[in-house]
C-alpha positions in Angstrom: 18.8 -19.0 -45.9 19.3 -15.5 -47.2 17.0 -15.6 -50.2 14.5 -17.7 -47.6 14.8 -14.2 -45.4 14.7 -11.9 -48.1 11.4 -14.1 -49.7 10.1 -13.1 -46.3 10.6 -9.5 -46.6 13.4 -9.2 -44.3 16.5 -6.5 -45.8 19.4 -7.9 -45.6 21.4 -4.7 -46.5 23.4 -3.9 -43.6 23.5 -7.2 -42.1 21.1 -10.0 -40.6 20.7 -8.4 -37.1 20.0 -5.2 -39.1 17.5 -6.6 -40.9 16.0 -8.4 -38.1 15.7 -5.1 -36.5 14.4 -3.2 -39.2 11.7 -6.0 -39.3 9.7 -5.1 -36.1 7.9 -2.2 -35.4 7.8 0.0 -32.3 4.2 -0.5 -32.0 4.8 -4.3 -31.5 7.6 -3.8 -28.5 6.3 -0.9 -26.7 4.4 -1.2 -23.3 0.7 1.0 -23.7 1.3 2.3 -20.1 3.0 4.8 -18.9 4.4 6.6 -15.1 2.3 9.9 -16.1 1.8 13.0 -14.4 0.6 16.5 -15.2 2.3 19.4 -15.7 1.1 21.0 -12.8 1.3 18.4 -10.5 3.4 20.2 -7.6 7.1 18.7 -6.6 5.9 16.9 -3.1 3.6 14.4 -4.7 6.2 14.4 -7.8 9.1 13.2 -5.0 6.4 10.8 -4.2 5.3 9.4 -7.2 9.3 8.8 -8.1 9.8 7.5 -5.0 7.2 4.7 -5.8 7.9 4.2 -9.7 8.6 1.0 -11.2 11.0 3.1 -13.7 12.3 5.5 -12.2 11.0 7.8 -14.7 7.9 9.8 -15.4 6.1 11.3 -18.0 5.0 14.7 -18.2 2.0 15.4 -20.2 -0.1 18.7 -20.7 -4.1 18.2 -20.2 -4.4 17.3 -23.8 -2.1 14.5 -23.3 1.1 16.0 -25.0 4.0 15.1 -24.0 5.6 17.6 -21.9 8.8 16.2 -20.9 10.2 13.5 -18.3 11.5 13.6 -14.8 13.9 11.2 -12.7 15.2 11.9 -9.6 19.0 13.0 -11.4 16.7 15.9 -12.6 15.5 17.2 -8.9 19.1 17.6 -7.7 19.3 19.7 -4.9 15.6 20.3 -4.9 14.8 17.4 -3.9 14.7 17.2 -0.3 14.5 20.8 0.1 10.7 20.5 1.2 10.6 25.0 1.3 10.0 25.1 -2.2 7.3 22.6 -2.2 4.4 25.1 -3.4 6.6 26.9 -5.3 7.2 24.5 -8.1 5.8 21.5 -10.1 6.3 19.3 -12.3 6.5 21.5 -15.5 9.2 23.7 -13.3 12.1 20.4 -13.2 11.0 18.4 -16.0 13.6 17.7 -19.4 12.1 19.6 -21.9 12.4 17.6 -25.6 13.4 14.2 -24.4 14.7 11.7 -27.2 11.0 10.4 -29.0 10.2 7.5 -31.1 7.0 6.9 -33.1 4.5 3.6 -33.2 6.0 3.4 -37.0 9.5 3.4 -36.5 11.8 0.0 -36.7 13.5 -1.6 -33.7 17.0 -0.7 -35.3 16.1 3.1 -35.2 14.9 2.8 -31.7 18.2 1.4 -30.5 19.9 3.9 -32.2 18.0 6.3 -30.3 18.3 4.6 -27.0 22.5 4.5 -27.3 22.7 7.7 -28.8 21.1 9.5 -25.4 22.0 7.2 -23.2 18.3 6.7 -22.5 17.0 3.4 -21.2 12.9 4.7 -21.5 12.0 6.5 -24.7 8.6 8.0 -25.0 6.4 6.9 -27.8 4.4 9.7 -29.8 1.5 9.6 -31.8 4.0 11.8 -33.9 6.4 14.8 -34.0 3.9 17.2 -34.3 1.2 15.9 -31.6 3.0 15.0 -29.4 0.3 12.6 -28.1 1.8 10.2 -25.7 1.2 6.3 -26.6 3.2 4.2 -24.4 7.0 3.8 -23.6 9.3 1.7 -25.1 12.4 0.1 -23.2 16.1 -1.4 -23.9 14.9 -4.6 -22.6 11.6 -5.1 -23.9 13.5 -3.9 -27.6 16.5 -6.7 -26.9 13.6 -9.5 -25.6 11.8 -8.6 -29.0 14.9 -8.7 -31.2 16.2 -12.1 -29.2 12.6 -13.5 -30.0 12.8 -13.1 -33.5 16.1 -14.3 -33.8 15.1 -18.0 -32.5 12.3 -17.2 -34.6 14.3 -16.7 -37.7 16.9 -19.6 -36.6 14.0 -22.0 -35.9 13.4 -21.2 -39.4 16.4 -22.0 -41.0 16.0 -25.6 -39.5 13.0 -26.2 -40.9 10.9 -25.8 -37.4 13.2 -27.5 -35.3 15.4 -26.0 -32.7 
């Protein structure tokens, strides 16, 4: 089964969940859409559009869609019900500058390492480090549905088809 794996250019070095990992590419898992806002978008309609966000999470991008930074509601703290300072800030003011990044290119087992090493459960996806260009998102569960995927895939494999 290993030389069958390795025949199909999977590395085995590190292990067979390693190397199922390292198999699939970010680009394949990631979702295209993302919670975006712009930098200037001021903190009422910000409250608002967490308020109503599938994630919990959005992305702040600059009008040339770099990737600013992200905001969740943790980040307004004890701004956000304080409705004085409304016109005074926006989005750009209370979002995390140089959240944790992956690329379109990088493996599944680098994006989990990402994701447990900041305690992250959405990682932005950049065109690259020095664009910043946001593509999409990618998140734990779509990366541990991917990786569960392609392990029936590889142990339908190893039976010859059946499972």
């Amino acid at each position: 089964f290993n030389w069958q794996l390795e025949q199909a250019g999977y590395d085995l070095k590190g292990g067979f969940e390693t190397a199922l990992l390292r198999s699939i590419t970010v680009n394949e898992v990631m979702a295209k859409e993302s919670e975006t806002l712009s930098v200037a978008t001021g903190l009422q309609e910000v409250r608002e559009r967490l308020q109503n966000s599938k994630t919990g999470e959005l992305f702040v991008v600059k009008k040339d869609g770099e990737l600013f930074g992200t905001i969740t509601l943790a980040d307004l703290s004890e701004i956000a019900f304080d409705h004085d300072v409304d016109d005074l800030i926006n989005a750009g003011d209370v979002a995390r500058e140089h959240p944790p990044l992956l690329e379109p290119g990088d493996d599944l087992e680098t994006a989990n390492r990402v994701i447990h090493e900041s305690g992250e459960h959405y990682i932005p996806v950049v065109e690259n480090h020095s664009s910043m260009k946001l593509l999409g998102t990618l998140h734990e569960m779509d990366l541990m549905a991917a990786y569960n995927r392609a392990l029936l895939e590889a142990r339908r494999e190893e039976h010859n088809g059946v499972l």
